[in-house]
N, C-alpha and C positions, 0 to 999 in steps of 0.2 A: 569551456565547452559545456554543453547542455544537452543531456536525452529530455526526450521527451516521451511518458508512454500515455497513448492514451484508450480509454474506453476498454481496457482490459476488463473481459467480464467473464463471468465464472460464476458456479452454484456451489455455496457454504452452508455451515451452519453457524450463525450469528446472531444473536439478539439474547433478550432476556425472557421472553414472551416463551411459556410452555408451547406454543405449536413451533416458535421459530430455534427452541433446542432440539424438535422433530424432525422438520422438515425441511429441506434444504435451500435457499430460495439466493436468485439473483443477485451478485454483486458488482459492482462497475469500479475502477479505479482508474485513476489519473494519476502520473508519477512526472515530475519535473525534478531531475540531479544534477547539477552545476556540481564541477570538479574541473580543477585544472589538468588538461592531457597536456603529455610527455610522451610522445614515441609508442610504446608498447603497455601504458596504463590506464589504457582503457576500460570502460564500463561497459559492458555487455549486455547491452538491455535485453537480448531473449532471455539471459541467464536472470534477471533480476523481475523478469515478469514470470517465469516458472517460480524462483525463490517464491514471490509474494502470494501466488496462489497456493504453492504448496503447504507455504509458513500457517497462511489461515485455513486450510482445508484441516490440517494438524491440531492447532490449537483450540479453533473452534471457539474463539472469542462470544463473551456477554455483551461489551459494549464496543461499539465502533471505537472511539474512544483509545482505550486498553490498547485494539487493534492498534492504532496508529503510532502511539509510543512504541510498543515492542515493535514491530516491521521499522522503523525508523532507527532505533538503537542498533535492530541487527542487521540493516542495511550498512550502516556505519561500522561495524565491526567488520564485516565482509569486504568493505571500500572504502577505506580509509582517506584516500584522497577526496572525499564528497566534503566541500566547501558549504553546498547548499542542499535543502530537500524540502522539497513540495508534495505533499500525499494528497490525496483526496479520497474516499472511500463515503460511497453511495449505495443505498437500497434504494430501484428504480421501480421494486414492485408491490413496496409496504403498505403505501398511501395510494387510493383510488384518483385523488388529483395531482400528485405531487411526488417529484423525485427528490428522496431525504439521503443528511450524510453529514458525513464530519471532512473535516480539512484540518490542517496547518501547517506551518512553514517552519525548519530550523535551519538558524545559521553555525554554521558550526567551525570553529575558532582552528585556524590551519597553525601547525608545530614549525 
């Protein structure tokens, strides 16, 4: 089974840049979780788009980066059954031509 979330955006503060530990600015994310369903262990993707925004409005990460390993760790901690995770995490308002951002993909070893 696979959710998919996409284009969840919301305003953080993120960066390393003195106006962007100020100012709060645009963020977009893409989430793809492969996990094997079973009857009642399902993944709750409204729950897991409130988590992600909540996690980075909290933490208020320096580097995208950072973001992505911890939201993925405690993704994994929260949903144990997640096989696979696909993050994506974009600033679509940093660069005057260009939407920037980090990704990456874990596999994660089933017990």
């Amino acid at each position: 089974m696979q959710i998919h979330i996409q284009n969840l955006t919301f305003e953080t503060i993120v960066g390393i840049l003195e106006e962007e530990r100020l100012t709060p600015q645009n963020v977009t994310l893409h989430v793809k979780i492969s996990y094997d369903y079973h009857g009642d262990n399902f993944i709750d993707y409204a729950k897991v788009s409130a988590f992600l925004e909540s996690e980075m409005n909290a933490m208020r990460y320096f580097l995208l980066e950072d973001a992505l390993k911890d939201l993925s760790q405690k993704l994994k901690v929260f949903y144990p059954q997640i096989s696979k995770l696909k993050l994506k995490i974009l600033k679509p308002d940093i660069l005057p031509n260009a939407i920037v951002g980090v990704s990456h993909t874990i596999y994660y070893a089933q017990n």
